[in-house]
N, C-alpha and C positions, 0 to 999 in steps of 0.2 A: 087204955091203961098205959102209963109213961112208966119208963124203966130210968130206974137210976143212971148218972151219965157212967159210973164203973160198968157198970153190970154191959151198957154199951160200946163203950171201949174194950172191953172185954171179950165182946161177940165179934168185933171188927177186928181185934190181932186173932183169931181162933182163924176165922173167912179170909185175909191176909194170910195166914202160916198154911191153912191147906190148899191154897190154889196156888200158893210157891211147890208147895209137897207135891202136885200134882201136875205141873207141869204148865205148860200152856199152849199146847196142840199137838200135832201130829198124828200119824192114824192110830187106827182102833186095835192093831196088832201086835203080838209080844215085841220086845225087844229087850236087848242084852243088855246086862251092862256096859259100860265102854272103859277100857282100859289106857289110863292115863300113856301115852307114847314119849319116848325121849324124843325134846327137838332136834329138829335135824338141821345139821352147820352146811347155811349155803355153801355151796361150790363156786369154788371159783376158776375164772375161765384157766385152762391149760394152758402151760408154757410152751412156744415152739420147742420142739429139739432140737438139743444143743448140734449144730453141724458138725457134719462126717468130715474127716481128714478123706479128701480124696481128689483126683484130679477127670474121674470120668461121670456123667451125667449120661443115662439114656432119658430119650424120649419117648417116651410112649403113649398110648389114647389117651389124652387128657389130663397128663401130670407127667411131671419130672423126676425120677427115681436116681439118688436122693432128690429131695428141691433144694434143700440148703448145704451147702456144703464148705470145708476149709481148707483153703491153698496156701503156700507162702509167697513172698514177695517174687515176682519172675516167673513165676508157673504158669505152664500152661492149660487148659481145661476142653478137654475134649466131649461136646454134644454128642452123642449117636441114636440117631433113630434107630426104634426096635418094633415100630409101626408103619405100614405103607401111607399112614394118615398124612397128609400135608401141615406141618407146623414150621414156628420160627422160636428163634431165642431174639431178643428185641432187649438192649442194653440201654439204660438213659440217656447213655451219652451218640446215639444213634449208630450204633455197631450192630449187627445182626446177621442171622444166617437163617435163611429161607430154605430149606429143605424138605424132601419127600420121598418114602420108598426106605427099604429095613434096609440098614447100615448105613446110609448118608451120615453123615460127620460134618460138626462146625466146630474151630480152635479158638478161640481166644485166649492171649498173654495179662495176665495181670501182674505188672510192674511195679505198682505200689499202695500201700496196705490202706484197707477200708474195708465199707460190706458195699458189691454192688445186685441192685438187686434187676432183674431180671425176667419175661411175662413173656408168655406166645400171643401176641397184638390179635390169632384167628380163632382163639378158644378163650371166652373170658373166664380167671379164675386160675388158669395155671400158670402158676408163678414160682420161682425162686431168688435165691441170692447165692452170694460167693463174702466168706469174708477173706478176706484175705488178710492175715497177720505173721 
């Protein structure tokens, strides 16, 4: 028996609309519905913090407390170890102080305005700067 081509068309959007209605897998278990969620706005990476008006840095396990900091022109900035650990303050311009043991101290003068920035050369990752304005 031939079916009219309606009547076939017909059965093909029916077999079409219920295997959309039904989905097309997953397991044999109830499940919820799902409620539509607000997108959510990438993040974006954090700004450093704005530097501390200060002229003292301790050093401690593994970071500099502040690490950035702001001086003005001719200040001095005084390191202090607040750990027996062995570290250095290491300057670009090859200035440094090698120190170890709670209250060791290194000075340096900054003369004239910039940011300089600043790393323990024996712990990678602790770092700081100074601007100076």
């Amino acid at each position: 028996m031939r079916f009219p081509s309606r009547v076939v068309a017909a059965l093909a959007l029916t077999a079409v609309t219920f295997a959309a209605a039904c989905g097309g897998g997953g397991d044999s278990g109830t499940s919820s519905p799902t409620t539509p969620t607000t997108p959510q706005t990438p993040q974006t990476p954090s700004t450093p913090a704005a530097p501390v008006v200060t002229t003292s840095v301790s050093v401690e396990d593994d970071f500099f407390n502040p690490s950035n900091i702001q001086v003005s022109p001719g200040q001095t900035v005084t390191w202090t170890w607040s750990t027996s650990t062995t570290h250095n303050v290491t300057f670009g311009d090859g200035s440094s102080g090698d120190k170890g043991g709670a209250n060791a101290s290194f000075n340096k003068t900054f003369p004239t305005t910039g940011t300089f920035a600043y790393d323990c050369t024996l712990h990678g990752g602790m770092s700081g700067s100074v601007l100076v304005k």
